[in-house]
C-alpha positions as CSV (number, residue, x, y, z in Angstrom):
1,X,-38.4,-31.6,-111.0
2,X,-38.1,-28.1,-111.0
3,X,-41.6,-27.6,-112.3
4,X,-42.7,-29.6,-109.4
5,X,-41.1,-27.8,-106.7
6,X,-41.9,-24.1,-108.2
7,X,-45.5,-25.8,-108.1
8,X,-45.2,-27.4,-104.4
9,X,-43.8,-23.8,-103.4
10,X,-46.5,-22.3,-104.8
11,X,-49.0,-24.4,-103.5
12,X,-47.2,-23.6,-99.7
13,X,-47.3,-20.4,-99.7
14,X,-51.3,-19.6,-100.9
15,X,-52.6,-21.5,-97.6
16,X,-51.2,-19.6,-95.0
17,X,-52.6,-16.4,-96.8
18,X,-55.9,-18.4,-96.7
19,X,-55.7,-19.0,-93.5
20,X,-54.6,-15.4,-92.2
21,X,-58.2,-14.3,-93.9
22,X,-60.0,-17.4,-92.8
23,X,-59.1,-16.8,-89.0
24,X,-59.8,-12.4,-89.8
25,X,-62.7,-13.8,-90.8
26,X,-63.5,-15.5,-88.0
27,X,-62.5,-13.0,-85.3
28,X,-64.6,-10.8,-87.1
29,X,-67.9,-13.4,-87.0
30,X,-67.3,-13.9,-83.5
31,X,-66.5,-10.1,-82.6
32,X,-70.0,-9.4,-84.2
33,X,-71.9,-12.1,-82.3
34,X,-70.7,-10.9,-78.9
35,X,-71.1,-7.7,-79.8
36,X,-74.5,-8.8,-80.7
37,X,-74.8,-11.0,-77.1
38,X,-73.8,-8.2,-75.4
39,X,-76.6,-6.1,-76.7
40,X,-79.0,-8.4,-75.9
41,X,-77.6,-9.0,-72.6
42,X,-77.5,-5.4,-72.3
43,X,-81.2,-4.6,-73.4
44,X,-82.7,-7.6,-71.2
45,X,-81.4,-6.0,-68.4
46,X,-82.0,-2.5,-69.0
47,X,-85.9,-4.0,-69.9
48,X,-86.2,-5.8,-66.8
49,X,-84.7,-2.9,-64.8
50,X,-87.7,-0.9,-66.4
51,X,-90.2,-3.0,-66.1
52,X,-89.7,-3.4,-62.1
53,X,-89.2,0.4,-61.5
54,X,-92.5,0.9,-63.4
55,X,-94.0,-2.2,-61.3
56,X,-93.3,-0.8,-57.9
57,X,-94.3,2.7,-59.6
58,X,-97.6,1.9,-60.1
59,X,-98.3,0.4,-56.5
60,X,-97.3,2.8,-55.1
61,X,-99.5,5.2,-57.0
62,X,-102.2,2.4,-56.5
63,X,-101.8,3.0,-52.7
64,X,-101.8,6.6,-53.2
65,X,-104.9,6.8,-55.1
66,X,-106.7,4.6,-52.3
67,X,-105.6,6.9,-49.3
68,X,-106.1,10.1,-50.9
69,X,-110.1,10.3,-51.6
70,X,-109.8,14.2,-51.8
71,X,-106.6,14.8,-54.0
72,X,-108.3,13.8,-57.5
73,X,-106.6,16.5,-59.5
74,X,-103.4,15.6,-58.9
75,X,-104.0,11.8,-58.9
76,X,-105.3,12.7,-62.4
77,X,-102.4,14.6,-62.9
78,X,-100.1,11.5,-62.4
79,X,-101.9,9.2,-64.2
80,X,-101.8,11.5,-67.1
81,X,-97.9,11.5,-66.4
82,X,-98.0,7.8,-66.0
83,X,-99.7,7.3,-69.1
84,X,-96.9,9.4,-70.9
85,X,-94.6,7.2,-68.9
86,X,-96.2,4.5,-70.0
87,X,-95.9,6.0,-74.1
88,X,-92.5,6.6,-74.0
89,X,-92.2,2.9,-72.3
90,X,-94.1,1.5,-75.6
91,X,-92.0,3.4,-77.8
92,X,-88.9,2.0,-75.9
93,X,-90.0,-1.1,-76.8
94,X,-90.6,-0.5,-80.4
95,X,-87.2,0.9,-80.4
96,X,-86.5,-2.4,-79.1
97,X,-87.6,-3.9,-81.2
98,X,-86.6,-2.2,-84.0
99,X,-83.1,-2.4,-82.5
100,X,-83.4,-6.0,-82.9
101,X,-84.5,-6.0,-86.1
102,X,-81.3,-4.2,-86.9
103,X,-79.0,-6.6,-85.2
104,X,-80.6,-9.4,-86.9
105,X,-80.5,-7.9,-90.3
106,X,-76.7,-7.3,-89.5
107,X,-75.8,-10.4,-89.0
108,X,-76.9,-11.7,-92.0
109,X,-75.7,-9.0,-93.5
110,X,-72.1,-10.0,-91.8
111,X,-72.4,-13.7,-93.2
112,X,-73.8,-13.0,-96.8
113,X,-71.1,-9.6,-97.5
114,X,-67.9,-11.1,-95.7
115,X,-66.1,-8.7,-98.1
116,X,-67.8,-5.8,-96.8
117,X,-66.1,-5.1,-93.6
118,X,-65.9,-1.4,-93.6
119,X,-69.3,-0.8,-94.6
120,X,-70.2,-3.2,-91.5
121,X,-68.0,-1.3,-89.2
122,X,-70.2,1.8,-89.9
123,X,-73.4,0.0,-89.4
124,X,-71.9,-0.8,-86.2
125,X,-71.0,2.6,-85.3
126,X,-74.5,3.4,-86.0
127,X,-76.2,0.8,-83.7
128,X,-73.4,2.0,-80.7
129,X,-75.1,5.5,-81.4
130,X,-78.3,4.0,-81.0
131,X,-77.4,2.3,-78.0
132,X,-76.0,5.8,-76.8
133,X,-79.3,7.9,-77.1
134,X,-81.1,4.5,-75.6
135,X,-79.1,5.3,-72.6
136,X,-80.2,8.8,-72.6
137,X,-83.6,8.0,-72.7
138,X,-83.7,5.6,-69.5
139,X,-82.0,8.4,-68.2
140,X,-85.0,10.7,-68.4
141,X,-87.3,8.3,-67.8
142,X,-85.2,7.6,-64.1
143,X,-85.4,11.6,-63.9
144,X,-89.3,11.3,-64.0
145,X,-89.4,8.5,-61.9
146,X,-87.6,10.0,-59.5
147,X,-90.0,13.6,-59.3
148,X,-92.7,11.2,-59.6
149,X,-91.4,9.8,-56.2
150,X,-90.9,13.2,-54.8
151,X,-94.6,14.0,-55.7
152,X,-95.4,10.8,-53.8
153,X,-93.4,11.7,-51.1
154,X,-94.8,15.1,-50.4
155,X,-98.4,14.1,-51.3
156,X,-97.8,11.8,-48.6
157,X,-96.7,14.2,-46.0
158,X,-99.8,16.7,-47.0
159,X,-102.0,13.3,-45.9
160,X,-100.4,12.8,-42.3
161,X,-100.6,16.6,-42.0
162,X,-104.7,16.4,-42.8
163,X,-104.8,13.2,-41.0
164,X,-103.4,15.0,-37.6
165,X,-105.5,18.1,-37.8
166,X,-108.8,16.0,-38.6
167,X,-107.6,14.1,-35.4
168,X,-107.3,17.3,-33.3
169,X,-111.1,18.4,-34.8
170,X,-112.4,15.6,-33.9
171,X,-110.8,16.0,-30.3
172,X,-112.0,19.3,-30.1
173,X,-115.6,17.9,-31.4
174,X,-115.7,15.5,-28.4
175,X,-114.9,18.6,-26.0
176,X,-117.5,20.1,-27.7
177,X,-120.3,17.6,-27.6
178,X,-119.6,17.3,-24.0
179,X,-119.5,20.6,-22.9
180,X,-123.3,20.5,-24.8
181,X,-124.3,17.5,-22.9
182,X,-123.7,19.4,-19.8
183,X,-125.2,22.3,-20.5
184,X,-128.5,20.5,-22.0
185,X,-128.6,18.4,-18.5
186,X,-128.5,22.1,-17.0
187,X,-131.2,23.1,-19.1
188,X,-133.3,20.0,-18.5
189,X,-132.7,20.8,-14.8
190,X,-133.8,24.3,-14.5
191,X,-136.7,23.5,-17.1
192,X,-137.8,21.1,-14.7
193,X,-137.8,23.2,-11.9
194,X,-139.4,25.7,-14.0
195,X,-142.4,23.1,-14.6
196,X,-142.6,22.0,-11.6
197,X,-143.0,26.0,-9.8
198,X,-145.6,26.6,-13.1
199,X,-147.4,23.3,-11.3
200,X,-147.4,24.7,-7.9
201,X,-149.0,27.7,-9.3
202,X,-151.6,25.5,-11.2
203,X,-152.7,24.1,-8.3
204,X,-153.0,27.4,-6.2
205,X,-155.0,28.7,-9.0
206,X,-157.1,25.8,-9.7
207,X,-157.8,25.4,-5.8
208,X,-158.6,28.6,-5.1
209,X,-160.6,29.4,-8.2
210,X,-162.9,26.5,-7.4
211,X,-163.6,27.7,-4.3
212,X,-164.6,31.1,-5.2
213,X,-166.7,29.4,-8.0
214,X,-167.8,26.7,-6.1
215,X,-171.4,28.1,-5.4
216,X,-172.1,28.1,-8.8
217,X,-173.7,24.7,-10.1
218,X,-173.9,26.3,-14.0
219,X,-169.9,26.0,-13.8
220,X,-168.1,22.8,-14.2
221,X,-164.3,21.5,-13.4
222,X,-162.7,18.7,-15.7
223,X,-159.5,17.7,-15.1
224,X,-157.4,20.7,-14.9
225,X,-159.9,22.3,-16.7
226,X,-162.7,25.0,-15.5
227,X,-165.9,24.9,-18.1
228,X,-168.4,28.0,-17.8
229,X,-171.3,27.5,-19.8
230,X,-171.9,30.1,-22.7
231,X,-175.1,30.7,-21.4
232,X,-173.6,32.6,-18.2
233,X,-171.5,34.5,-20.2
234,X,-173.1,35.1,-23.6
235,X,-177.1,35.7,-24.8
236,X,-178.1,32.9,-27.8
237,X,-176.2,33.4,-30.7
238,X,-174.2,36.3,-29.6
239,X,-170.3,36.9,-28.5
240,X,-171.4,39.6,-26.6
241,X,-170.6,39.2,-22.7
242,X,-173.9,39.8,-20.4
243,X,-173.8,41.4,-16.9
244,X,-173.9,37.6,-15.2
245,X,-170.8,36.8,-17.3
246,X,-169.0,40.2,-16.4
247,X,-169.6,39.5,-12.8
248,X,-168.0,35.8,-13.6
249,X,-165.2,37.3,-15.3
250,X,-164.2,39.5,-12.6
251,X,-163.9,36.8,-9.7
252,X,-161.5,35.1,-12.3
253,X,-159.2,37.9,-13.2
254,X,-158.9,38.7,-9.2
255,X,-157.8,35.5,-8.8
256,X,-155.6,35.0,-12.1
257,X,-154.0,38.4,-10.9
258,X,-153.5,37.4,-7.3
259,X,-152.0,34.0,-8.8
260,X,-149.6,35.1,-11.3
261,X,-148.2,38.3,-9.2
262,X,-146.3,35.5,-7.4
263,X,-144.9,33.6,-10.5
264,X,-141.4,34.6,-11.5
265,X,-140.9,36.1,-14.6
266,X,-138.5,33.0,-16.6
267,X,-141.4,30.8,-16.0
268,X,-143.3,31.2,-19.4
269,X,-147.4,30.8,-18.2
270,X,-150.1,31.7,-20.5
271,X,-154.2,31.5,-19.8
272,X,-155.6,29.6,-22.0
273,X,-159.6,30.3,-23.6
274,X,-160.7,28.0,-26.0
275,X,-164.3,28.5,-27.6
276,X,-167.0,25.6,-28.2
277,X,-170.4,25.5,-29.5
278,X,-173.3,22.5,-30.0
279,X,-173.5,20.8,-32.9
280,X,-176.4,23.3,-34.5
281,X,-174.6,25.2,-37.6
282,X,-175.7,29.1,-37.4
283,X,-175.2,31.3,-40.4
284,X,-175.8,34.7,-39.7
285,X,-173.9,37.7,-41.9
286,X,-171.9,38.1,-38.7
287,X,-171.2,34.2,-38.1
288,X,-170.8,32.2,-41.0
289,X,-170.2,29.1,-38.9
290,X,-169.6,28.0,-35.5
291,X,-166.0,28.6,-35.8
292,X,-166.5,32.2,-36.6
293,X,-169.2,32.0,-32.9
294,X,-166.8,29.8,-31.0
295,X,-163.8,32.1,-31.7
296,X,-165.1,35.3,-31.2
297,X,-166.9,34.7,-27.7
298,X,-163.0,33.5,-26.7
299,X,-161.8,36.8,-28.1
300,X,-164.0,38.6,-26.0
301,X,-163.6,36.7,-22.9
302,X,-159.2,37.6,-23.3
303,X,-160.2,41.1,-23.8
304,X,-162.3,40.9,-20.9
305,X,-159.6,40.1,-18.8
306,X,-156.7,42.3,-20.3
307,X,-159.0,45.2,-19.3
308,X,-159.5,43.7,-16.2
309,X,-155.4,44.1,-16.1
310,X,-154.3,40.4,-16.8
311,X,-151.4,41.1,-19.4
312,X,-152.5,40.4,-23.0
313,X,-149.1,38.4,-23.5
314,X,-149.9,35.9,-21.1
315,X,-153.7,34.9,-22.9
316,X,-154.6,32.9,-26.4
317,X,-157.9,32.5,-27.9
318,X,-159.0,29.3,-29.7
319,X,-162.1,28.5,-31.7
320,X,-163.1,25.0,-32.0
321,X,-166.8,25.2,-33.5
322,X,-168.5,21.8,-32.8
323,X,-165.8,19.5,-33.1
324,X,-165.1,18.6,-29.8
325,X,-168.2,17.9,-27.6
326,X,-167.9,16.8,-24.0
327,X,-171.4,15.1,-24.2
328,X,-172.8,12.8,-26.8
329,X,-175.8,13.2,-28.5
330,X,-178.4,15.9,-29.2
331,X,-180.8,16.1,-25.9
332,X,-181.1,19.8,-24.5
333,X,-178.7,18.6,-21.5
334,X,-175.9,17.4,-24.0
335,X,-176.0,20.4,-26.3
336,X,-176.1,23.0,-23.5
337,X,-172.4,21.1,-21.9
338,X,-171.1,21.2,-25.3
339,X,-171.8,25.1,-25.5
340,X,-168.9,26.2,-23.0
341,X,-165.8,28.6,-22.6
342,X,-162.9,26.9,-21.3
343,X,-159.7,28.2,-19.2
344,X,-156.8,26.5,-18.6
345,X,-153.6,27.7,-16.8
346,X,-150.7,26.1,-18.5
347,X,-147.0,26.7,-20.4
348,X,-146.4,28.1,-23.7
């Protein structure tokens, strides 16, 4: 009997001491696992948080990039810093995951090495460190975030700024172009007028020219055109002006200088002498061709006149050879109309 109750005592006493380290046990299992949850908890969160800030990050540097055309070095410049961003992100998450890896390894760690408790303590100490400088971390990365925002910020207010003054230029543009429509209907105005005075002239001089010229049946009026045969001016062959053609000349010039005494000065005239010839080529050491002919008898018709005191600047000479007939075909008539000096008062 009393071997039975020494062994009943016995036997009452061990299970509460059993059940003191089951229940320590216990507490510690679930003291792990919400330290574990909490973690997670803690993790998904700050991920999340992350992920969203780096979201809304890169529209808005989407937005940027699309209204800012002529700020390329510093888009470049934060996408470079974005891609860093981005580097220290993917490192976070290795972290991560490495973190993970941890806690996991812990636990089993916790279920398989019960006995353990102190050594588990210090792993835990370790991960709380961990979780520490992850903390720091986020912190710098919301420090960059938040230049990065100033940067957008200010980038922003430099694009109003070049959006107001290219505003204002073009304003000022439209003044401009304006002001230059004005002034070019002026100009078209007074050129008119100019045109029509240098028409008025044109006719006095054509009028009164024909008159003087009139009794001569050699010379020939086309349009606004006068045509003196080269045989009134000039022997066969030769740019050398004859007596006849002298005679000619001088009934012109009177006329040309009587004309243009009244022309005002701002209306820019010039007497015009173009050179013809027949079709017939001449090659002589002094003409080559009837260009070479053609030109020089216009030369020496405009220095005729500028002798004669009609002011050099206000005459050109043209040589046209054979190119341009007035009459078709080769009878004596046709090439004796095509051999002519024409004059021609017009604008430069």
């Amino acid at each position: 009997m009393i071997g039975s109750r020494r062994r009943s005592r016995s036997s009452t006493n061990v299970w509460p001491g059993y059940v003191d380290a089951l229940s320590a046990l216990l507490m510690l299992v679930i003291f792990v696992l919400m330290v574990y949850v909490v973690s997670q908890l803690y993790l998904s969160q700050t991920l999340s948080d992350r992920n969203s800030q780096l979201v809304r990050l890169n529209a808005r540097l989407d937005q940027l990039s699309e209204l800012l055309g002529l700020e390329k070095d510093k888009t470049a410049a934060m996408e470079d810093q974005m891609a860093s961003l981005q580097n220290q992100y993917s490192d976070s998450l290795a972290r991560n995951d490495e973190l993970v890896g941890q806690l996991e390894s812990t636990r089993e760690q916790l279920m398989q090495q019960t006995a353990t408790a102190d050594a588990q303590s210090e792993r835990l100490a370790g991960m709380e460190q961990t979780l520490k400088d992850k903390d720091q971390m986020s912190a710098s990365q919301q420090a960059m975030i938040l230049r990065l925002s100033n940067q957008i910020a200010s980038l922003q207010g430099q694009l109003r700024k070049i959006a107001a003054a290219l505003k204002l230029q073009k304003n000022l543009t439209a003044e401009k172009e304006s002001e230059l429509n004005k002034v070019s209907q002026r100009l078209n105005t007074l050129l008119a007028e100019r045109v029509n005075q240098l028409e008025q002239y044109q006719s006095e001089f054509f009028a009164r020219l024909r008159n003087i010229l009139a009794g001569n049946d050699n010379i020939r009026v086309v349009g606004d055109r006068f045509l003196l045969p080269s045989e009134l001016l000039f022997a066969s062959g030769s740019a050398d002006l004859g007596a006849d053609g002298k005679r000619e000349l001088d009934k012109l010039a009177g006329v040309l200088l009587d004309v243009v005494g009244k022309i005002p000065d701002d209306v820019d005239w010039i007497l015009r002498v173009d050179g013809h010839t027949d079709i017939i080529p001449i090659n002589t050491p002094k003409f080559p061709s009837n260009w070479e002919l053609s030109t020089a008898r216009a030369v020496a018709v405009v220095r005729y006149l500028a002798a004669q005191g009609v002011p050099e600047k206000r005459m050109v000479a043209a040589g046209f050879g054979e190119f341009f007939p007035v009459a078709e075909g080769t009878s004596p008539e046709a090439l004796q109309k095509n051999r002519r000096i024409e004059l021609k008062l017009t604008d430069r």
